[in-house]
PAGUBA-825046 format. One record per residue (C-alpha): residue in three letters; x, y, z. Coordinates in steps of 0.1 Angstrom, whole numbers, plus 5000, padded with zeros to 4 digits. Layout:
BEGIN
alaXYZ
...
***
This chain:
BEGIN
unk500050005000
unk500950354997
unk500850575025
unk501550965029
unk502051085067
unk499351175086
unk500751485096
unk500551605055
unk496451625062
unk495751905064
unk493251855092
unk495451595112
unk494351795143
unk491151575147
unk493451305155
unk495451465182
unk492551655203
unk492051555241
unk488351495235
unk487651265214
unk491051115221
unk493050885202
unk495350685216
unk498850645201
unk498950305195
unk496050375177
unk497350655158
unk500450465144
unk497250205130
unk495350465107
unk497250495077
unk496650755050
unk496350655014
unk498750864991
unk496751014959
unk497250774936
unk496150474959
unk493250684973
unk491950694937
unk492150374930
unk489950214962
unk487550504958
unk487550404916
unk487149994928
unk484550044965
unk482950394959
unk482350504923
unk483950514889
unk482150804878
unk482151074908
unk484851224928
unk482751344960
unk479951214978
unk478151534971
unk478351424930
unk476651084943
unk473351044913
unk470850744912
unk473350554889
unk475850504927
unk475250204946
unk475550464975
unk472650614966
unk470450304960
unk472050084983
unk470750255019
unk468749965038
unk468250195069
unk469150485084
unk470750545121
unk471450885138
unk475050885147
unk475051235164
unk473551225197
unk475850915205
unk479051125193
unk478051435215
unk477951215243
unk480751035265
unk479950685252
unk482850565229
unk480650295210
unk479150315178
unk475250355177
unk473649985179
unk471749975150
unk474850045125
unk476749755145
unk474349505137
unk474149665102
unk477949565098
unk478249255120
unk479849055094
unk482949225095
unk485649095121
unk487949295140
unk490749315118
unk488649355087
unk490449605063
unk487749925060
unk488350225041
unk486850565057
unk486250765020
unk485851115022
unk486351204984
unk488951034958
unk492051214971
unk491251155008
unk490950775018
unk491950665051
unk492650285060
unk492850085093
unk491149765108
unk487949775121
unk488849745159
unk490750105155
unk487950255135
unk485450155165
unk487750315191
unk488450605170
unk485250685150
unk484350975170
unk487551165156
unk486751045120
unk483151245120
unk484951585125
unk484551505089
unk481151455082
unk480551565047
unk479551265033
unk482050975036
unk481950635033
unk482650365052
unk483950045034
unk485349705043
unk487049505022
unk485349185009
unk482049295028
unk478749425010
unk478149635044
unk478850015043
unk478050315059
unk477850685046
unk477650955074
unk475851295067
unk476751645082
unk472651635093
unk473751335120
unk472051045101
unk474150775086
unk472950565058
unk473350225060
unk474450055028
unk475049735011
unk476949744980
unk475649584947
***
């Protein structure tokens, strides 16, 4: 894989703030995709045709795919560190080292396991404009909006 330093995004902040915190160990775990590599899992897991989720038509499986929808923002405002429930169960195929991709656009992908996603989600959804949530090998996905609702997917 090919990996630029966290430190080179621009808002790397999110990552190093007392509340939500992320541990170092965990930190050395969440790797950011270089341009070029970035491209090509938003290209293979996201869409071949638009480079933002804001571009997202009726043609994405993104857009067709949602099964249910789960508010993720009253559980980030508040001092529990798990994910809402209902988005758990929506993704209980994948294991703790499952490979996701956190997708903000085609130039910003972010990849860890699943375990350090879980502990660190809350620090993710500082950018909520959109992304998408992908495991690799797993239909499951998630797309969080900047309203607080996350769409749960499955891809086609």
């Amino acid at each position: 894989m090919a990996y630029q330093l966290l430190e080179s995004f621009s808002k790397s902040w999110i990552f190093k703030r007392e509340d939500p915190k992320v541990e170092p160990e965990d930190l050395t775990q969440i790797h950011l995709l270089d341009e070029a590599r970035a491209a090509s899992v938003w290209r293979d897991y996201i869409s071949e045709a638009h480079i933002h989720p804001d571009h997202f038509d009726d043609n994405d499986w993104a857009k067709k795919g949602a099964v249910a929808q789960v508010k993720w923002e009253p559980i980030w405002e508040s001092d529990d560190p798990a994910l809402p429930e209902l988005l758990l169960d929506h993704v209980a195929p994948w294991g703790e080292d499952t490979l996701v991709f956190f997708c903000c656009h085609n130039e910003l992908v972010f990849e860890m396991t699943w375990s350090v996603f879980k502990r660190t989600w809350k620090a993710f959804l500082f950018l909520d404009n959109g992304p998408v949530l992908v495991a690799k090998k797993k239909k499951q996905a998630v797309q969080f909006h900047s309203s607080g609702m996350a769409s749960l997917l499955n891809r086609g």
